[in-house]
N, C-alpha and C positions, 0 to 999 in steps of 0.2 A: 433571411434567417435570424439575426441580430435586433434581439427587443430588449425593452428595460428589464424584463426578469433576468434572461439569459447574462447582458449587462453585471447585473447583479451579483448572479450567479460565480462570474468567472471572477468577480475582485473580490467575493467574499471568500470563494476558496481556495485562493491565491494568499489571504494572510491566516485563514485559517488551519492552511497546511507549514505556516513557519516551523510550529512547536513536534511535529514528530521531523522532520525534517535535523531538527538542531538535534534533536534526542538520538535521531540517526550516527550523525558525525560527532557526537559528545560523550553519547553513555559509556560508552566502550574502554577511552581515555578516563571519563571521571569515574568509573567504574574499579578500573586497575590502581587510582590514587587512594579509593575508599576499601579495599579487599585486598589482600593478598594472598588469595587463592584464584591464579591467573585463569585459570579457563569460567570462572565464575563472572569475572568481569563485566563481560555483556549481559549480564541478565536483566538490566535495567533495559534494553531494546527487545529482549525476548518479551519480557511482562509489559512490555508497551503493545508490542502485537495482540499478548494473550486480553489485554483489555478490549483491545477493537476485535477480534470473534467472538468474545464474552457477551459484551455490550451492543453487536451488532444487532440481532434479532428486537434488544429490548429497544433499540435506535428507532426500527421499525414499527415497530407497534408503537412507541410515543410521535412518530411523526402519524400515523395512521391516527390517532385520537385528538392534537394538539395541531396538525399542520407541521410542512415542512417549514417557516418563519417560525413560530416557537420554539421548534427543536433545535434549528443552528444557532438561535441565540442563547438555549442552554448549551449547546454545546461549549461557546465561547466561554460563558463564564465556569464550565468546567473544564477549560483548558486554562486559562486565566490560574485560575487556585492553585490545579497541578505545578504549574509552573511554578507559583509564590513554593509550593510545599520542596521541589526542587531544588530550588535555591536555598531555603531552609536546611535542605540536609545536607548541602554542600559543606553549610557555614560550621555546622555541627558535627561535620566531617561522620554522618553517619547514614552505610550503605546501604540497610535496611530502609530507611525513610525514603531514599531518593530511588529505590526502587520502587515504592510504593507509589511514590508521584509521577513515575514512566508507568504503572499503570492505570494512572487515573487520565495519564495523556493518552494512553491506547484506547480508554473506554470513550474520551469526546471525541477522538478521531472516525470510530466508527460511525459517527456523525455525519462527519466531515467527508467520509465517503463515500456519502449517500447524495453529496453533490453532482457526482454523477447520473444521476438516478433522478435526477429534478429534470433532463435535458428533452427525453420525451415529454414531460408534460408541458413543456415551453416552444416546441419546434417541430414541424411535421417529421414523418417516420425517414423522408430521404435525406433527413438533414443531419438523423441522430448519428451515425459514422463522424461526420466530419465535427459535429460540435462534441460528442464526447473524446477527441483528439483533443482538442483545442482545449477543454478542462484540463490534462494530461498533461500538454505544452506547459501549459500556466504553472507548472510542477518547477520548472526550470529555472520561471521567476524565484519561485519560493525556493528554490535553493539556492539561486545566487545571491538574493536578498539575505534570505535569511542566517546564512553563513556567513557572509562578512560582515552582518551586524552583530551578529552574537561573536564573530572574532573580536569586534571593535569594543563591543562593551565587556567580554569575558574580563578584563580587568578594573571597573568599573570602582569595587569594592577591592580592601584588602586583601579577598581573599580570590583566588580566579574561578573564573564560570560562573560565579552566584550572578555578576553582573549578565550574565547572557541569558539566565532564566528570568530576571526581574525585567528585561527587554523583552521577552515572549509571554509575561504576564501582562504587559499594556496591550503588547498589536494582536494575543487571542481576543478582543474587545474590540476592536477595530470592526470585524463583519456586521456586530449590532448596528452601527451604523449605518451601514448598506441595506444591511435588511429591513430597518425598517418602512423603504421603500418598496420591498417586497409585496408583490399581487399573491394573493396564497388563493389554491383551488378551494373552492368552497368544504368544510369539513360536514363529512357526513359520519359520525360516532356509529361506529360498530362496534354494540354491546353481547355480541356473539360470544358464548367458548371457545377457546383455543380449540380447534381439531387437527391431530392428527392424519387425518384423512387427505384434507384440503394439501397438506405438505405431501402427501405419496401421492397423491393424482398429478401435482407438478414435477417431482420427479419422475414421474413416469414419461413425461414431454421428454424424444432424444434431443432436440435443440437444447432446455436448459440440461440436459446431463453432459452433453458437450461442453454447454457451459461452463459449467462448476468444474469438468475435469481438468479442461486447458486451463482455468484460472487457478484453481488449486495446483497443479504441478506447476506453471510456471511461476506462480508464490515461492512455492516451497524450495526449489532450485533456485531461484535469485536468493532469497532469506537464507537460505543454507551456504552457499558463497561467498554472497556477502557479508555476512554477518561474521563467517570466521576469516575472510579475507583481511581486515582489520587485526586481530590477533597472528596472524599467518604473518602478515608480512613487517608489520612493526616490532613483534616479540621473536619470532623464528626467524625472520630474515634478516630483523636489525635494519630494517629501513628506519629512517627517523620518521617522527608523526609527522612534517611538512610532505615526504614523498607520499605515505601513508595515506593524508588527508588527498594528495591529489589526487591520486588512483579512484579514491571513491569520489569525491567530486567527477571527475569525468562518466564515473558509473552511474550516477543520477542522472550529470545531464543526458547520457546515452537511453536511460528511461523515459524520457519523456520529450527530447529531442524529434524523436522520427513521429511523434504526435501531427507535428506540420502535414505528414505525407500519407500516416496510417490509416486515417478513416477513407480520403479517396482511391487507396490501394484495394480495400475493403468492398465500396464501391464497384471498385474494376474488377476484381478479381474474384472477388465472394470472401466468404471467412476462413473456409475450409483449407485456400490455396495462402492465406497469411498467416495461419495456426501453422501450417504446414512449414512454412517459410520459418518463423518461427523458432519451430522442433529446431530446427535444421542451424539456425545462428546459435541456440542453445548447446548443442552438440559441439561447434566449433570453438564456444567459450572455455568448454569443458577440457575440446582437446588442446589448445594454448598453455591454458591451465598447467594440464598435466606435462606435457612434450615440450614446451617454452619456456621453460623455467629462467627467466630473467625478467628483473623489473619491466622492462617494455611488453612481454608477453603476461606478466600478471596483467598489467597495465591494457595489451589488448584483449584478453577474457574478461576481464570488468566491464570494458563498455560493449561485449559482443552479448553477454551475459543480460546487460539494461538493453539493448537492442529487441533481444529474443524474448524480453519480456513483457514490454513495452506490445510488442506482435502480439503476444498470446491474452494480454492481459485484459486489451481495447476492443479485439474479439471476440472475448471472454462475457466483458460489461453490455456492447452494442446486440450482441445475438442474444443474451438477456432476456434484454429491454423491448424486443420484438416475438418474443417470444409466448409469453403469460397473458393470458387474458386481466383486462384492466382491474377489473373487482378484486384479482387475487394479487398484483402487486406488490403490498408490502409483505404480504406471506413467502412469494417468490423472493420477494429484494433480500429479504430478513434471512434468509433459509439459504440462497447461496453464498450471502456475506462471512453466515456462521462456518459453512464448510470446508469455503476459500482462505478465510486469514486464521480456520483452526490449521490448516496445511502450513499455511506463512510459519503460524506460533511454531509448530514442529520443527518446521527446517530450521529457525532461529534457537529453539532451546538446545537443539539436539548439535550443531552446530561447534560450538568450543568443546563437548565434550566428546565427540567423533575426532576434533581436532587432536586433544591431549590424547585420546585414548588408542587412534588410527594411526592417519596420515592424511594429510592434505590431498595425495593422489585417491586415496582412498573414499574419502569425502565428496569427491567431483565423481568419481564412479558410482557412487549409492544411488547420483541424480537418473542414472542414464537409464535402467526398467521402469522408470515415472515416465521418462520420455517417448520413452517405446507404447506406454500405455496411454499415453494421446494420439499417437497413432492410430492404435487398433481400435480406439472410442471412434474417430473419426469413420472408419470403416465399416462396424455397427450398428452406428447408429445413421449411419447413411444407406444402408441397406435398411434400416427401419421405418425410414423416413419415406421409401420409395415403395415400400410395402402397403404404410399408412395412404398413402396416393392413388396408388392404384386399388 
């Protein structure tokens, strides 16, 4: 299974996911130092999502015209800038700028997630389950890396954290290197019109509607938790940022952890019975959540939460990518990237202000009729699928 692209593949997107990663466990904290309007805070991780469903689709078409080697080298050097600009608004202690460079890190990102999405074209159809885990996996490195290096250098400079973006401005440059070992498929320019059309006949495929649904709700229920699970427990509960930070630290690595085991699960089992699995760890983060209410139970909803997501997410990518006839690819890739992280961006925006304006019990409840409605997609569209057969 293991060649020089795949090689490639996995170390480039290993440094080139440091910078949402840092902006994951940062914005939130540098957010509250730059605003005093507490449930505004996060909006520099909201506008980093809103960049990558934005940018997603136009990710697609620049890699469909320029190759995937071109594109993740722009990517880099617009992850790079964001970064410099990041830092910039730290120094200048102003909120609007550093928001604006969380969304210039959500627009390279969309990039960066289309690393995924290189693994068929590198590795026969029975291998793609287990190497799009192993992408996933790599997620772990870049959070363990990349958080105790931007702890290490956040005092770098005078002033704190500038130094931890001016550290994610050198290593988004780092993949140009790798890549330019990169084998790129040979490019063939499609000077066609945009059609509408080509995107409704894919949707009309119940494998990609499956798709998009598991991936878009379990987006939206991890982004929706997590994202106010940081405000929740550091400002309402008074944990300090060390307890804070660990909780979600463990909730990354519980995303990308079960990476090791997902795809041959996948494998064994099919998708339907790992969505399903899934549903079912998402439900249980939920009820912790609510009925646990002690640091160790926030603490075990966080990583039951990256568990159920992690299920639905690799299901989500892998059924995909097997899914779409070749020719229509990036239409497909582009089309459910936009649908998936526009779900992400909601649960993220919507998130601290459900928080101030609800309840945290409240908030875990809104997930649970998304969750119900992967269910009943699974049912539908599997009766359709059996119709289409016969």
């Amino acid at each position: 299974m293991l060649n020089r692209n795949l090689l490639i593949i996995f170390l480039s997107s290993t440094f080139a996911s440091f910078a949402p990663v840092v902006t994951v466990l940062l914005s939130g904290i540098i957010g509250s130092q730059l605003i005093e309007t507490s449930w505004a805070s996060t909006m520099g991780m909201s506008l980093m999502i809103c960049g990558t469903f934005i940018f997603a689709p136009i990710a697609s078409n620049l890699f469909r015209l320029i190759g995937r080697k071109k594109g993740f080298m722009l990517s880099s050097l617009m992850s790079s800038f964001a970064a410099i600009i990041c830092s910039y608004s730290i120094t200048i202690s102003n909120f609007y700028i550093f928001c604006f460079g969380c969304l210039l890190i959500g627009s390279a990102h969309a990039f960066v997630h289309q690393y995924r999405f290189t693994i068929p074209e590198n590795v026969g159809e029975k291998f793609v389950p287990r190497a799009m885990s192993y992408i996933l996996l790599l997620g772990i490195v870049s959070a363990l890396l990349a958080s105790n290096f931007a702890s290490y250098f956040k005092n770098l400079t005078s002033i704190e954290f500038t130094g931890s973006f001016l550290f994610l401005s050198i290593t988004a440059l780092i993949p140009i290197i790798f890549l330019f070992f990169y084998k790129d498929e040979k490019i063939v320019i499609d000077k066609s019109k945009f059609e509408f059309d080509k995107i409704s006949s894919i949707l009309k495929n119940p494998k990609i509607i499956l798709s998009i649904v598991c991936g878009g709700v379990g987006y939206y229920v991890m982004a929706s938790i997590m994202t106010a699970s940081s405000l929740f427990l550091h400002i309402m509960k008074e944990f300090t940022i060390f307890e804070t930070s660990i909780v979600i630290q463990l909730h990354i690595v519980a995303m990308f952890l079960p990476s090791l085991f997902t795809g041959d699960l996948i494998k064994k089992f099919g998708h339907n019975i790992i969505i399903i699995s899934g549903i079912i760890l998402l439900f249980l983060s939920i009820s912790s959540n609510i009925f646990y209410q002690t640091y160790i139970g926030y603490a075990l909803g966080l990583i039951l939460l990256g568990v159920g997501w992690n299920f639905t997410f690799v299901c989500s990518s892998s059924l995909l990518v097997i899914s779409y006839e070749k020719k229509d690819k990036f239409v497909a890739q582009g089309t459910a990237d936009f649908i998936v992280f526009a779900t992400q961006a909601t649960g993220s925006l919507t998130a601290g202000i459900l928080l101030y304006t609800t309840s945290w019990e409240f908030l875990n409840l809104m997930c649970i009729p998304l969750l119900l409605l992967v269910l009943l997609t699974i049912f539908f569209t599997n009766n359709i699928q059996k119709k289409i057969e016969t």
